[in-house]
N, C-alpha and C positions, 0 to 999 in steps of 0.2 A: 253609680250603683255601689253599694259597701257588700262587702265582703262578708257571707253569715260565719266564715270561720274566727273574722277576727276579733279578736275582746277591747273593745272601746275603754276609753279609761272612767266611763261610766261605769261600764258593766264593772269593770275591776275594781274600781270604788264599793260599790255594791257586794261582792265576794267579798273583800276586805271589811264590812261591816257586817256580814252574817258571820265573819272568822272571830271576827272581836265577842261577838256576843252570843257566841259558844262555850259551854263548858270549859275552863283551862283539860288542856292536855296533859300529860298526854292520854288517851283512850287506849286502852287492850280490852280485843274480844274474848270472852271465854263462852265456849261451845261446849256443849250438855255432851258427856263420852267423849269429848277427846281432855277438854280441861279438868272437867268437872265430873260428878255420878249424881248430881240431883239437883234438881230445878231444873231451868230454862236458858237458852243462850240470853247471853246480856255481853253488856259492853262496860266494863269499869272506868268509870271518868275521875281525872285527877290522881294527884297522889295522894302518899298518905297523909301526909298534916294538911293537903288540899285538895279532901275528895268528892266529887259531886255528888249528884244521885245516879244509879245506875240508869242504863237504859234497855229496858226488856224487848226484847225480839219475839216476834213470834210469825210464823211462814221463812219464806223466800228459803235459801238455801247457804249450805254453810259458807260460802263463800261473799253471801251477802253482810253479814255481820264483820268481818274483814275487811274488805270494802269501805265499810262504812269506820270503823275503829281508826284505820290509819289515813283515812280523809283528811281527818282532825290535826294530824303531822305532816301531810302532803301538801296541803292546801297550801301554810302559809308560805312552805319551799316552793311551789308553783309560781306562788304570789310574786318572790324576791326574782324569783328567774325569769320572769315575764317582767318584772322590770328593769330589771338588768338589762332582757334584747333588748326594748325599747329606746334605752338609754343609747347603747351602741347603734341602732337605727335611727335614731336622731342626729349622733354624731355622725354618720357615713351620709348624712343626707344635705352636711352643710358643705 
């Protein structure tokens, strides 16, 4: 029986492939009254000699726009560190 906690190196293949073929980071959220005084929350993708198109928000709560901005920075450090354990669970296991 597998374990629903744990990420296959399928599954981590798969993260690894939606990470690539997202916008270069990094992402920051600006939120309508705290960053900004018009328009709408959006998420700024890229820098500036490499900037995407933004990405408009609309619902959820300010803390969702956050969330989602620094995913873009999170992920791929989740990535390395998951495979870093694995690395060192393989080693303890010989």
């Amino acid at each position: 029986m597998q374990d629903d906690n744990k990420i296959s190196d399928d599954e981590l293949n798969l993260i690894i492939q939606r990470c690539k073929k997202a916008t270069k980071g990094p992402w920051i959220s600006y939120v309508e009254g705290r960053d900004h005084t018009s328009g709408s929350n959006f998420i700024l993708t890229g820098t500036e000699c490499n900037r995407g198109k933004n990405i408009e928000l609309i619902g959820g709560t300010i803390d969702d726009p956050e969330f989602i901005a620094h995913a873009r920075q999170d992920i791929p450090k989740l990535i390395n560190e998951i495979k870093r354990l694995k690395k060192i669970i393989i080693k303890n296991k010989q």
